[in-house]
N, CA, C and O atoms as a MOPAC input file, in Angstrom:
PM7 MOZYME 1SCF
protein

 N      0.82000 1    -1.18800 1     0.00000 1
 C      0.00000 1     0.00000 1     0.00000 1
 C      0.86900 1     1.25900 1     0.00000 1
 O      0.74100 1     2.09200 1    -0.89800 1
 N      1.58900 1     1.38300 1     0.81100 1
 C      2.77500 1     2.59000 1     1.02600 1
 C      3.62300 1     2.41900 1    -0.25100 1
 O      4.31100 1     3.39700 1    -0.54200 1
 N      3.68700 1     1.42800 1    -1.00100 1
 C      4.95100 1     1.60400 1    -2.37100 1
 C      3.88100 1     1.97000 1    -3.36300 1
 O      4.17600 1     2.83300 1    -4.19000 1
 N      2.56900 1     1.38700 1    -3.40100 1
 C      1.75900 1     2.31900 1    -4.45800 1
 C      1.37600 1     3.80900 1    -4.38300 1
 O      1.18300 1     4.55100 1    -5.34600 1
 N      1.28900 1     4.16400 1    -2.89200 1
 C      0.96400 1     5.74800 1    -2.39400 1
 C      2.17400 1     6.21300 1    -2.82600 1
 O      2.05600 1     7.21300 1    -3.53300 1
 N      3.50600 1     5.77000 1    -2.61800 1
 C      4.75300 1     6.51400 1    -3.15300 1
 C      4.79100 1     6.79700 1    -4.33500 1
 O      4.98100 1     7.91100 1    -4.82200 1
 N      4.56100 1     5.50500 1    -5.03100 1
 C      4.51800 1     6.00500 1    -6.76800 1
 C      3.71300 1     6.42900 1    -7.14700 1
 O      3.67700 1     6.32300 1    -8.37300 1
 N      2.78000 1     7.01700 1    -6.65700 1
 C      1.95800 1     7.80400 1    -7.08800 1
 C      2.39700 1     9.22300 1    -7.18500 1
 O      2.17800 1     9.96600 1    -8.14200 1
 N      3.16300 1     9.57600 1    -5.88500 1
 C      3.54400 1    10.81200 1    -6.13300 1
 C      4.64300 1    10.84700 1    -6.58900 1
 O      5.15900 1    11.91200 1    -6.92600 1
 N      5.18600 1     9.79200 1    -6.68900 1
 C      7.31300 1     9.77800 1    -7.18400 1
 C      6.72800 1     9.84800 1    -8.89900 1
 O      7.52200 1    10.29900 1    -9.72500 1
 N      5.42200 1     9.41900 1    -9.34500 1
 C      5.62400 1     9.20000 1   -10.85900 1
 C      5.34900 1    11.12000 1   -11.68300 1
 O      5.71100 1    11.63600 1   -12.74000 1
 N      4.66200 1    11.53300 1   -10.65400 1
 C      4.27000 1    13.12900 1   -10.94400 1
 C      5.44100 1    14.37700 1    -9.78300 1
 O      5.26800 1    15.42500 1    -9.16100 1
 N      6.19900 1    13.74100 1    -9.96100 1
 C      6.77200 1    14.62500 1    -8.61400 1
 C      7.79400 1    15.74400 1    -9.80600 1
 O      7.86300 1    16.93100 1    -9.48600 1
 N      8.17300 1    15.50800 1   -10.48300 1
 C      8.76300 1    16.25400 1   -11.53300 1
 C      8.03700 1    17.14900 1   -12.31800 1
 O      8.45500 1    18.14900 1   -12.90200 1
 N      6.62500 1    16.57900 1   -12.26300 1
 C      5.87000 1    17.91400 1   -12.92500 1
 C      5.09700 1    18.45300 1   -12.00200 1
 O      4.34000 1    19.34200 1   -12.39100 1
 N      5.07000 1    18.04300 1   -10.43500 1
 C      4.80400 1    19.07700 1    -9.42900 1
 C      5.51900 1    20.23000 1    -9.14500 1
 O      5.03000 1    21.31900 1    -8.84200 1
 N      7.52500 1    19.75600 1    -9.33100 1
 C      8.63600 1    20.73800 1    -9.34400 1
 C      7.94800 1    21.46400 1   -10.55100 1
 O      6.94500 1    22.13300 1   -10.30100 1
 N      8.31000 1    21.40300 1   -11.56700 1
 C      8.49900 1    22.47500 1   -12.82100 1
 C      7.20200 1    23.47000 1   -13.03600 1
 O      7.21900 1    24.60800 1   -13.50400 1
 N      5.81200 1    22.53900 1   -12.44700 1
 C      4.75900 1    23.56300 1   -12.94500 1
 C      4.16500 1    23.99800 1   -11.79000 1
 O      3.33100 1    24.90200 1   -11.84600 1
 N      4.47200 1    23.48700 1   -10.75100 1
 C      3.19900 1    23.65800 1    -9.57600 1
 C      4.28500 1    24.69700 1    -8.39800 1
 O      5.48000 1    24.53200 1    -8.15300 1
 N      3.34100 1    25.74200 1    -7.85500 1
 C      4.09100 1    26.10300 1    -6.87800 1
 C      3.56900 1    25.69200 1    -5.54100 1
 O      3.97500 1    26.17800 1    -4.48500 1
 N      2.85000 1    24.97300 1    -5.61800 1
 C      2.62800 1    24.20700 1    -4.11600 1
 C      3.62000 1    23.01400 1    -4.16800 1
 O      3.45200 1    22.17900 1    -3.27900 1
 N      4.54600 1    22.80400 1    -4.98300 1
 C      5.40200 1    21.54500 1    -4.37300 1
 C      5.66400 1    21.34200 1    -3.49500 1
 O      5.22400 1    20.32500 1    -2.95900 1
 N      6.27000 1    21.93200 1    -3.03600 1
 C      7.24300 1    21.52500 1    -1.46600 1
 C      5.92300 1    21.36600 1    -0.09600 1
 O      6.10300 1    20.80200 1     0.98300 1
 N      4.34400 1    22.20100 1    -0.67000 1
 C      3.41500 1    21.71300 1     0.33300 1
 C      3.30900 1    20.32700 1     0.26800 1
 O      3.31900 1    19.52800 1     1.20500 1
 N      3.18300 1    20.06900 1    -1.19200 1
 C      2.23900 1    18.58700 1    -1.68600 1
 C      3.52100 1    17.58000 1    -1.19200 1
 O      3.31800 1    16.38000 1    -1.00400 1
 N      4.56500 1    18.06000 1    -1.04500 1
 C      6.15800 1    17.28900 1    -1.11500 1
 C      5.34300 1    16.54000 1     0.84700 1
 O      4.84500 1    15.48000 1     1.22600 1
 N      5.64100 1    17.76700 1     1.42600 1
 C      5.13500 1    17.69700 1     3.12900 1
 C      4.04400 1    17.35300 1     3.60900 1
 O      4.06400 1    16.90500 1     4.75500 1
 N      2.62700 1    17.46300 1     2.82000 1
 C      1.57600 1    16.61500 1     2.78100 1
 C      1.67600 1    14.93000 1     2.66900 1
 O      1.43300 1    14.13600 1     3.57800 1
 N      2.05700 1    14.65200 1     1.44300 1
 C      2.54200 1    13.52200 1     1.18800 1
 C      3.46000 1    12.51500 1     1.99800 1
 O      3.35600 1    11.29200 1     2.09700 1
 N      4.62000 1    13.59700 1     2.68600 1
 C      5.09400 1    12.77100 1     3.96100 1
 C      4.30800 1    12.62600 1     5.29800 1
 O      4.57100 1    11.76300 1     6.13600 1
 N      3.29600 1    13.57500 1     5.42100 1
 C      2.17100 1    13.34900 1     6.83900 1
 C      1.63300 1    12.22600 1     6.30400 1
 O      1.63900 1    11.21000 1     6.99900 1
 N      0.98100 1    12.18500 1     4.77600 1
 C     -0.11200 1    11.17600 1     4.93500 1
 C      0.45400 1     9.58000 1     5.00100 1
 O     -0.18800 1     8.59600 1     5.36800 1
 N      1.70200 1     9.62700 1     4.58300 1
 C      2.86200 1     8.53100 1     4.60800 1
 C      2.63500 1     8.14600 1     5.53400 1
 O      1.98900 1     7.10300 1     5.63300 1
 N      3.04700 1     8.78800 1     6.53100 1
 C      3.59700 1     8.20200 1     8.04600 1
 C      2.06900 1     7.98400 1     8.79000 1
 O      1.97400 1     7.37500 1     9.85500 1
 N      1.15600 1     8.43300 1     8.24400 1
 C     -0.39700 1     8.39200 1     8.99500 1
 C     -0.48600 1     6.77500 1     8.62800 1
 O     -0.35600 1     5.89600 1     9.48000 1
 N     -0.72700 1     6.53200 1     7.22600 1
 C     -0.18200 1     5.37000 1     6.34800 1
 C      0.22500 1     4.24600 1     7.39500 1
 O     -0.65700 1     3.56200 1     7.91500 1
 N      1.33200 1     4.09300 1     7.64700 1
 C      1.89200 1     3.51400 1     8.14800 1
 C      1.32300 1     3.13900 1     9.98100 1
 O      0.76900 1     2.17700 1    10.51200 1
 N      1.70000 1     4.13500 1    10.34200 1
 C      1.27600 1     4.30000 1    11.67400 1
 C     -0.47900 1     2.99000 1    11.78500 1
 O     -0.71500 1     2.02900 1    12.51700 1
 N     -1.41900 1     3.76500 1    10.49300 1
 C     -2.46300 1     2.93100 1    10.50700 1
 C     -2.14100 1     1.38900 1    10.67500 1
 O     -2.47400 1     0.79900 1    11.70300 1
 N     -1.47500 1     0.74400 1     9.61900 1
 C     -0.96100 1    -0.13500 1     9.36400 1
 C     -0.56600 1    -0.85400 1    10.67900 1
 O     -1.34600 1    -1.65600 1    11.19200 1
 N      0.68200 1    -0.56400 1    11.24600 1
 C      1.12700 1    -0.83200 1    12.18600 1
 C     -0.14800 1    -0.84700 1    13.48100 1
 O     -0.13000 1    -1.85000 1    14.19400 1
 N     -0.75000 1    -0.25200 1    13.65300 1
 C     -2.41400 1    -0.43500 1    14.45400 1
 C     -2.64600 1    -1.78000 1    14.07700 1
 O     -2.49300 1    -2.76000 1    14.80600 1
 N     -3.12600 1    -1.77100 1    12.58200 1
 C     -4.05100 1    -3.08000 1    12.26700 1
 C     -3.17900 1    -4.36200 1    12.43800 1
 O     -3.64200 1    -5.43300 1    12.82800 1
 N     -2.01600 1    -4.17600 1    12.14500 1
 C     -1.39800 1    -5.61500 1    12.96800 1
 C     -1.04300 1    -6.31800 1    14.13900 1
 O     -0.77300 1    -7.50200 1    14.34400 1
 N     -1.12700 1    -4.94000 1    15.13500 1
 C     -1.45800 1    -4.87300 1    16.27800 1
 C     -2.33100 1    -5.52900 1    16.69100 1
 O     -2.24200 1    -6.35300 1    17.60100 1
 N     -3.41100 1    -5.20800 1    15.98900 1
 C     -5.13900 1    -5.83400 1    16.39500 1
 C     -5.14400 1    -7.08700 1    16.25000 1
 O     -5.75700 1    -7.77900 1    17.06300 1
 N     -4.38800 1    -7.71900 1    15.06800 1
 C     -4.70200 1    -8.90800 1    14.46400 1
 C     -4.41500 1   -10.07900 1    15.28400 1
 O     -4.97200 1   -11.17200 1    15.38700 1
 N     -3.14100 1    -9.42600 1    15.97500 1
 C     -2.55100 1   -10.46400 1    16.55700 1
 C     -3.35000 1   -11.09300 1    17.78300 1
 O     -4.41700 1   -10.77600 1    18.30900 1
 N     -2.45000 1   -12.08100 1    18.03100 1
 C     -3.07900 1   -12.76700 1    19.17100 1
 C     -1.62800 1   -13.33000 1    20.08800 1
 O     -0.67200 1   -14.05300 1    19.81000 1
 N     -2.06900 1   -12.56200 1    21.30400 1
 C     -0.95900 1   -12.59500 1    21.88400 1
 C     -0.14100 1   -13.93700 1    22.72200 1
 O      1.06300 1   -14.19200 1    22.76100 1
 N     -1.53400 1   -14.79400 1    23.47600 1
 C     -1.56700 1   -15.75000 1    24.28700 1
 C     -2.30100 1   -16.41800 1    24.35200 1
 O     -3.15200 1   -16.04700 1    25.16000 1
 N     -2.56700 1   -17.58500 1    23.78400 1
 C     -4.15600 1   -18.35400 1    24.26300 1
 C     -3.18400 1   -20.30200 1    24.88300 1
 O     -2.38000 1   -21.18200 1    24.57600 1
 N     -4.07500 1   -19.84500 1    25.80500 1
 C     -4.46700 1   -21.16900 1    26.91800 1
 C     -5.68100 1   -21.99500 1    26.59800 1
 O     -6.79200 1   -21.48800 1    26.44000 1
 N     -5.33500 1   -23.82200 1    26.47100 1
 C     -6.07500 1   -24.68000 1    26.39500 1
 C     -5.94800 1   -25.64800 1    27.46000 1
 O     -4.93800 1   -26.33800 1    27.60100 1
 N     -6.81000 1   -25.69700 1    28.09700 1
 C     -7.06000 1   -26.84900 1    28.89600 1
 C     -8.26600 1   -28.26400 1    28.80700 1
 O     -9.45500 1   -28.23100 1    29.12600 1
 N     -7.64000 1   -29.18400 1    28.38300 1
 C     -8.60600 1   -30.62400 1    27.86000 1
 C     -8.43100 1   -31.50900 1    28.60100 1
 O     -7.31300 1   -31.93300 1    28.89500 1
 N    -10.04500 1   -32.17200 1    29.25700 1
 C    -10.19600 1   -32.58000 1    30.28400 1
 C    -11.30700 1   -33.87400 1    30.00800 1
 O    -12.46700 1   -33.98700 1    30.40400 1
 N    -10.68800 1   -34.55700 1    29.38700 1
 C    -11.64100 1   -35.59500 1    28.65000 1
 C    -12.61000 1   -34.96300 1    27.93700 1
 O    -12.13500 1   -34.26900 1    27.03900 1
 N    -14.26900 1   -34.94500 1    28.03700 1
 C    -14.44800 1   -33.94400 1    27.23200 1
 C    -15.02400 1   -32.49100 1    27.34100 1
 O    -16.11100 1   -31.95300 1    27.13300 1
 N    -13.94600 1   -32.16400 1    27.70700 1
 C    -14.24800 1   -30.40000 1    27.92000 1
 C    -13.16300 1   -30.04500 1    27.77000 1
 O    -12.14600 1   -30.44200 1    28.34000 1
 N    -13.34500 1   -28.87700 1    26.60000 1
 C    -12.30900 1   -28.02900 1    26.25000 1
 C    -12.71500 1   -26.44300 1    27.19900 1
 O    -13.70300 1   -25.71500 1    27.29100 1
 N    -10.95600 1   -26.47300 1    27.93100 1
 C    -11.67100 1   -24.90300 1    28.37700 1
 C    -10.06100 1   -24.06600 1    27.53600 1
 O     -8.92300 1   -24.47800 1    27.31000 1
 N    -10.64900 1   -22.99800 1    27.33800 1
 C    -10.22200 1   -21.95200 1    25.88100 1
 C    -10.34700 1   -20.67600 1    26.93400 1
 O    -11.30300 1   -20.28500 1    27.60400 1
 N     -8.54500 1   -20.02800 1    26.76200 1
 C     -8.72400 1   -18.51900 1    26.88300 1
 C     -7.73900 1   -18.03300 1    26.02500 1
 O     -6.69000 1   -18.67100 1    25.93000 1
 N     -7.95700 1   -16.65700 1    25.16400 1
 C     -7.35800 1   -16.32800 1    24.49000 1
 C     -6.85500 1   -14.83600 1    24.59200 1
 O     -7.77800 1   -14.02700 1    24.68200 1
 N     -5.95900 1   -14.46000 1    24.59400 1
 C     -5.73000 1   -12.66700 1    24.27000 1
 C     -5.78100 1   -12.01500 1    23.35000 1
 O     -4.81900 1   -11.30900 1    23.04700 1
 N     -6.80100 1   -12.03900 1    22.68600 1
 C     -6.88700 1   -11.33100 1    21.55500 1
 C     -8.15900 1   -10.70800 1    21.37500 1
 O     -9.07900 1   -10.86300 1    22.17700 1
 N     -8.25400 1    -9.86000 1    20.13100 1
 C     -9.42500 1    -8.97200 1    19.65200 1
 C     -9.88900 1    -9.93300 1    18.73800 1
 O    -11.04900 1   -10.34200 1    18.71500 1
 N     -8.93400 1   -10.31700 1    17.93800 1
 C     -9.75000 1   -11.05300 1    16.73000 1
 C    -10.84400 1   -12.66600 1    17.39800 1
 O    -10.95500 1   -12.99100 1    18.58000 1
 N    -11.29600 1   -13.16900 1    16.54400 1
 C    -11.92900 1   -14.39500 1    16.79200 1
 C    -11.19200 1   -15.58000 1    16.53400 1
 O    -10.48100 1   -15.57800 1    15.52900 1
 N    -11.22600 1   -16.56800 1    17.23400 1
 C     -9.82100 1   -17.69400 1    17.17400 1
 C    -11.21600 1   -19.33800 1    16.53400 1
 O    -12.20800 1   -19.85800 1    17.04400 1
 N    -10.48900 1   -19.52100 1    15.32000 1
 C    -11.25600 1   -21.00100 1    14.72000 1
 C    -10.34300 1   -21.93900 1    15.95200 1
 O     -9.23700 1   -21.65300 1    16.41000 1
 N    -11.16000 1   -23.05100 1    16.27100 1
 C    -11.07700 1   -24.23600 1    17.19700 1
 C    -11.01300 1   -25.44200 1    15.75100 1
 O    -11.92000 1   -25.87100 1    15.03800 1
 N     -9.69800 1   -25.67400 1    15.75100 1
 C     -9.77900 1   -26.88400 1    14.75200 1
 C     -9.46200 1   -28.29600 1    15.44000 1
 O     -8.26100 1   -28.49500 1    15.62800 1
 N    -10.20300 1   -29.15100 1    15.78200 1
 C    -10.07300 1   -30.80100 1    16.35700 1
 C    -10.55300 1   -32.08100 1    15.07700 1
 O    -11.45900 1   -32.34300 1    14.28600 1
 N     -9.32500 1   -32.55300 1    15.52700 1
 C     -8.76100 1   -33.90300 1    14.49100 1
 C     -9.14600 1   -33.39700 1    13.51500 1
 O    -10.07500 1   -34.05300 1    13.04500 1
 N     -8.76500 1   -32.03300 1    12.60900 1
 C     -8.74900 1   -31.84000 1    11.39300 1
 C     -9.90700 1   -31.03300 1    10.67800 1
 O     -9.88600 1   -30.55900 1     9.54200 1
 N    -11.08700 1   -30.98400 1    11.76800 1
 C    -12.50000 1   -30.47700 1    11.30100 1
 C    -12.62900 1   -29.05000 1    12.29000 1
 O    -12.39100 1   -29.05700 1    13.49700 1
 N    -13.04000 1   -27.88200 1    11.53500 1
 C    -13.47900 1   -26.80700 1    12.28800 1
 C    -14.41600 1   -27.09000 1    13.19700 1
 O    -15.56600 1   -27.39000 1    12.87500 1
 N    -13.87000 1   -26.99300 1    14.80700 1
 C    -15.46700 1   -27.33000 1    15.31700 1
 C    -15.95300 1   -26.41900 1    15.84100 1
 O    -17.14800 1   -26.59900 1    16.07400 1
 N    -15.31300 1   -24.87200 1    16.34900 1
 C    -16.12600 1   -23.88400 1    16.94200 1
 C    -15.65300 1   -22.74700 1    16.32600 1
 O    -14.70300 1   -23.01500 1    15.59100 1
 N    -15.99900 1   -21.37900 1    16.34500 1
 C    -15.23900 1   -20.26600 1    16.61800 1
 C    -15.69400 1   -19.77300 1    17.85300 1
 O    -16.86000 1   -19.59400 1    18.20200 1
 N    -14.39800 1   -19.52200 1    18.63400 1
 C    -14.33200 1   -18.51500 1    20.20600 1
 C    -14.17900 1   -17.07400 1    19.86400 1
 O    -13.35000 1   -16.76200 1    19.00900 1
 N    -14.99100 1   -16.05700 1    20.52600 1
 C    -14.61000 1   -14.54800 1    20.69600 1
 C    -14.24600 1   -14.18500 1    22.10000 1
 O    -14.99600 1   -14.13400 1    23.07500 1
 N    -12.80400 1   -13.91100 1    22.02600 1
 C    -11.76600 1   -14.22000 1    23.00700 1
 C    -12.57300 1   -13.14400 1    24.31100 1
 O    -12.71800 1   -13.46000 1    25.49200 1
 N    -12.97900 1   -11.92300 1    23.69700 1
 C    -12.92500 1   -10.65000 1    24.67800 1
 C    -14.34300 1   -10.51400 1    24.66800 1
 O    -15.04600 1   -11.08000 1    23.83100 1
 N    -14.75100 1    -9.83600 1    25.50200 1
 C    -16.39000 1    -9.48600 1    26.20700 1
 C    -16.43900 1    -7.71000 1    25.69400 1
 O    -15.45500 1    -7.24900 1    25.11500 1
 N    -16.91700 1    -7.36400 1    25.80500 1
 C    -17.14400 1    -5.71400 1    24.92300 1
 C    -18.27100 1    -5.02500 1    26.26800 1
 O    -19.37000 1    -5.55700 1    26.42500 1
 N    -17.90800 1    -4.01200 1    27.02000 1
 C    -19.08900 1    -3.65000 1    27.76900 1
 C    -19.10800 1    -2.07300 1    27.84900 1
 O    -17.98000 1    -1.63200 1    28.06800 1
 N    -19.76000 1    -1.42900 1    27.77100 1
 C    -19.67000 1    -0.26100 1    27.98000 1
 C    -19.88200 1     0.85900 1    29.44700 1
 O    -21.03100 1     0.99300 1    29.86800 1
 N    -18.69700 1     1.63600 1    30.17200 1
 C    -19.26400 1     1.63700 1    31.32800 1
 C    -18.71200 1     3.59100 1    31.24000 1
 O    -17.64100 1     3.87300 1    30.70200 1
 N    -19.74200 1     4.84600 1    31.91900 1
 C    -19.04700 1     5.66400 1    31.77300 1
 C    -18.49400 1     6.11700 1    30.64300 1
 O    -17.38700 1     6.65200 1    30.69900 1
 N    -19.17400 1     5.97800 1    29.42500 1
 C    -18.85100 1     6.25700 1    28.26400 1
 C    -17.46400 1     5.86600 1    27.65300 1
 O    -16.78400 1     6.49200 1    26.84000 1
 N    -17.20800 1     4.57200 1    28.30800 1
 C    -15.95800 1     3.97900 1    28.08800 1
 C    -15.84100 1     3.04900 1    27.42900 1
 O    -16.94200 1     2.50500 1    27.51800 1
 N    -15.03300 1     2.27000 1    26.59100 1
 C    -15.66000 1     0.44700 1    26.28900 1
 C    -14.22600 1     0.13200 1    26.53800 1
 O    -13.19600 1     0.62700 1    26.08200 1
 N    -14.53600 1    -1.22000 1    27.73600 1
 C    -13.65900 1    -1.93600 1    28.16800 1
 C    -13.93500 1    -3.37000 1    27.89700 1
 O    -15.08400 1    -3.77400 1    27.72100 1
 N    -13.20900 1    -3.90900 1    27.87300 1
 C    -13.18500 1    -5.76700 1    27.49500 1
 C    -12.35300 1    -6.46500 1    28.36900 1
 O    -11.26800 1    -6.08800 1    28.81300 1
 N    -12.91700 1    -7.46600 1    28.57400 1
 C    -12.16000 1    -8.38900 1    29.25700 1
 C    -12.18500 1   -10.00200 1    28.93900 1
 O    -13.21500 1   -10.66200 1    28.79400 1
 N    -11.10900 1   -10.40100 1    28.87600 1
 C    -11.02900 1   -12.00700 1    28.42400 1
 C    -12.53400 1   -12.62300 1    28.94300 1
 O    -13.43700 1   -12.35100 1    29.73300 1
 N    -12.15500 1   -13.64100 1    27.93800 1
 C    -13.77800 1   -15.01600 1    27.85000 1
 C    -13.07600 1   -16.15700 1    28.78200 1
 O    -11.84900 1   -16.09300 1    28.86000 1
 N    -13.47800 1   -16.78000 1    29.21200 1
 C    -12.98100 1   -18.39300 1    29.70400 1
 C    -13.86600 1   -19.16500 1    29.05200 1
 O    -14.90300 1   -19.34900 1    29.68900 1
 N    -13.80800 1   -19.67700 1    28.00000 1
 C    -14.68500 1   -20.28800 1    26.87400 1
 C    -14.56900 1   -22.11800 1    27.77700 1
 O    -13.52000 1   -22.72200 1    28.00000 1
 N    -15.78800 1   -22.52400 1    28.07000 1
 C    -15.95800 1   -24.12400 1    28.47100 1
 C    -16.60000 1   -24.52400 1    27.06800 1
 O    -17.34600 1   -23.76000 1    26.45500 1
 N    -16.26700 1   -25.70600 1    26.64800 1
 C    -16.92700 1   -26.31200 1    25.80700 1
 C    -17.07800 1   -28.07800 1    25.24500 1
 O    -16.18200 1   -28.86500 1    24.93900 1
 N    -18.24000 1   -28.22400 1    25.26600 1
 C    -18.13700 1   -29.77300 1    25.62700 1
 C    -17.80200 1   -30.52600 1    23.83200 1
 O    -18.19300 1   -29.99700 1    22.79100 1
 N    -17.06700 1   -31.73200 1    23.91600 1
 C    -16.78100 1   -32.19800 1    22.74400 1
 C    -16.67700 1   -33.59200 1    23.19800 1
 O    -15.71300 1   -34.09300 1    23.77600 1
 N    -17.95900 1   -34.24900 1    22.81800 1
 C    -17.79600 1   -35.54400 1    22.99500 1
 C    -16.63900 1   -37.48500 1    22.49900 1
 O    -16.40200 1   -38.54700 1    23.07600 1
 N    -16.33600 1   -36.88500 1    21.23900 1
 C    -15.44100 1   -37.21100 1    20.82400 1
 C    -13.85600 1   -37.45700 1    21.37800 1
 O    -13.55600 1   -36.66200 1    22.26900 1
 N    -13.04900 1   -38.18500 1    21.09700 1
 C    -12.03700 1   -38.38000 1    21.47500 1
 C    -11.35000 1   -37.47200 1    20.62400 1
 O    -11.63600 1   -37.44100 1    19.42700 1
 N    -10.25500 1   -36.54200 1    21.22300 1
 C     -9.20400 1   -35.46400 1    20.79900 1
 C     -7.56200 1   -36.21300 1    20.17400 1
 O     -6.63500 1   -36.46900 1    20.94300 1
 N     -7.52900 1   -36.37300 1    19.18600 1
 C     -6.35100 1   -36.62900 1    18.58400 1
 C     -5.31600 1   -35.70900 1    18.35400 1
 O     -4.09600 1   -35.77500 1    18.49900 1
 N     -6.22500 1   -34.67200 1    17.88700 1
 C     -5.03100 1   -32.89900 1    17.36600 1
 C     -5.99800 1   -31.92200 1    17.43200 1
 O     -7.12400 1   -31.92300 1    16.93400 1
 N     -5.38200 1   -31.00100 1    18.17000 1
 C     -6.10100 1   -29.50200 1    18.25600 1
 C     -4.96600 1   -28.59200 1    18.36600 1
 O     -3.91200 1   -28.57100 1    19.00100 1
 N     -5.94100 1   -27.37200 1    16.97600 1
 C     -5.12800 1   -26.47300 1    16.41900 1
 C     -6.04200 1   -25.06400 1    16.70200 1
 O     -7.26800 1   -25.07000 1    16.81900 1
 N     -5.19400 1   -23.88000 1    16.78500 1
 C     -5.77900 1   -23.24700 1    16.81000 1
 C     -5.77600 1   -22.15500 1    16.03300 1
 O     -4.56700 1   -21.94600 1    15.93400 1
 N     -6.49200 1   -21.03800 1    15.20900 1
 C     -5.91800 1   -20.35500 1    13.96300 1
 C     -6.67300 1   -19.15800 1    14.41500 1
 O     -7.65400 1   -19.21400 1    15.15500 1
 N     -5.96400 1   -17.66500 1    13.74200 1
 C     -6.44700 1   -16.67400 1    13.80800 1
 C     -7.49900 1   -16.63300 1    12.66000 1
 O     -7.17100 1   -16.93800 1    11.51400 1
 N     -8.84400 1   -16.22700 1    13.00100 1
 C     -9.72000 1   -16.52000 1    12.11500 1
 C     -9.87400 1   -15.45700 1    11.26500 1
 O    -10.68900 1   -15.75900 1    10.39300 1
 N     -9.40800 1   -14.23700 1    11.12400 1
 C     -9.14100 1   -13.55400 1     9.76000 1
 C     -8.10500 1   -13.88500 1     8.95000 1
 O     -8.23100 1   -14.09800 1     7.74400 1
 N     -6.93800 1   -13.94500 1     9.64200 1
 C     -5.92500 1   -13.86700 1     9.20900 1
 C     -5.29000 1   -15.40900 1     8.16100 1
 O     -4.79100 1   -15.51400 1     7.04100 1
 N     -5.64000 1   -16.35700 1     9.22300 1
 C     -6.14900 1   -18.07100 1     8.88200 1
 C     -4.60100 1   -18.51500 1     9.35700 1
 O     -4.28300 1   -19.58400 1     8.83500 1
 N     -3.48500 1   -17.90300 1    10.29100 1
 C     -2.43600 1   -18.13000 1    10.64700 1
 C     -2.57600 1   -18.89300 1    11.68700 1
 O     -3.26800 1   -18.55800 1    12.64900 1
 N     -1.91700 1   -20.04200 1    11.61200 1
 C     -2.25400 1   -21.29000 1    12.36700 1
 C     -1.30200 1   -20.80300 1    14.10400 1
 O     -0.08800 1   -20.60900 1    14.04100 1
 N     -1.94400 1   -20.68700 1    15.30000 1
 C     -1.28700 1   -20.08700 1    16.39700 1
 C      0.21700 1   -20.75900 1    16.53800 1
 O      0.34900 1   -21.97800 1    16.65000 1
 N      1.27600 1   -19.89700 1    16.52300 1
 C      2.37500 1   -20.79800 1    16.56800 1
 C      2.71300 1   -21.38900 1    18.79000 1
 O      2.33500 1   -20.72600 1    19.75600 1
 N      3.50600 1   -22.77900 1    18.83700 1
 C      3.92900 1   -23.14600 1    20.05200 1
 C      4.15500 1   -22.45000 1    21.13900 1
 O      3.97300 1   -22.72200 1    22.32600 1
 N      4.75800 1   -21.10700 1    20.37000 1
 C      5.33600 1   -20.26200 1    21.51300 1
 C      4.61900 1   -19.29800 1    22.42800 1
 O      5.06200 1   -18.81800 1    23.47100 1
 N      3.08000 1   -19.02900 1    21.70000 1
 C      2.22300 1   -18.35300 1    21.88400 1
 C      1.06100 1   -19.08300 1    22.60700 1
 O      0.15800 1   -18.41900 1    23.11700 1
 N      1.06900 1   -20.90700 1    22.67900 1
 C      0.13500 1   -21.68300 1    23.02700 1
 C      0.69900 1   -22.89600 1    23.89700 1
 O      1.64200 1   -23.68500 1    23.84100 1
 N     -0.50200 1   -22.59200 1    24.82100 1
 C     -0.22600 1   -23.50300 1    26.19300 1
 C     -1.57400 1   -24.51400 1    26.01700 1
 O     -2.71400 1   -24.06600 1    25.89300 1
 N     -1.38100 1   -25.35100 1    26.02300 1
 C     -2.20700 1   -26.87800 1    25.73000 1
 C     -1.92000 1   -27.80500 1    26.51000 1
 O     -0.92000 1   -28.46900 1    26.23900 1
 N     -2.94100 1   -28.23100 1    28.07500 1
 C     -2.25200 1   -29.33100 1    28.93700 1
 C     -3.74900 1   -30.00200 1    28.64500 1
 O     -4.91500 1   -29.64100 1    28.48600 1
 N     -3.12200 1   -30.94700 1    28.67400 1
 C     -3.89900 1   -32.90700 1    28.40900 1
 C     -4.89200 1   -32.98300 1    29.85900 1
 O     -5.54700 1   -33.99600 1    30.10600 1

């Protein structure tokens, strides 16, 4: 996104010099909206992420907590079986605060493999980020 916003102005920036006398505004505009650009960017990956999620499986009950904004797919022995929404949304004092879910959930089936994925993103949670006790 930021290398197409650049060439946009890098492909006219020579006939902003020669004909335009707002260059050097449009020059300094162009670097605010850059760095706004970016800054956005850097937000939304922020959001995406998912910082920590905890599984605990207990024959059959899965209990699920996660740190994140986004929504986390529950994948067991290979089949999507839930989506969790990690955080609670409440409004108090014209404020909105959230606080983690402790997701219980019953699965009658025997557990072979459970995965867990960021459900926009579809990035499968890596080890380092996930705690899973038997």
């Amino acid at each position: 996104m930021l290398t197409k916003f650049d060439s946009l102005f890098e492909s006219f920036k020579n006939t902003y010099y020669n004909y335009d006398y707002r260059y050097f505004k449009l020059k300094k505009e162009h670097f605010q909206f850059r760095e706004n650009i970016k800054h956005n960017i850097n937000l939304i990956k922020e959001y995406l992420k998912i910082t920590e999620l905890a599984a605990y499986i207990d024959s059959d009950t899965l209990r699920i907590t996660a740190d994140s904004y986004v929504n986390v797919d529950v994948i067991v022995n290979s089949k999507l079986f839930t989506v969790i929404k990690p955080r609670k949304y409440s409004i108090s004092d014209d404020q909105i605060t959230t606080c983690l879910v402790n997701h219980k959930l019953y699965y009658p089936n025997k557990i072979h493999e459970i995965t867990f994925r960021n459900s926009i993103t579809k990035d499968t949670i890596s080890n380092k980020r996930l705690s899973v006790i038997y």
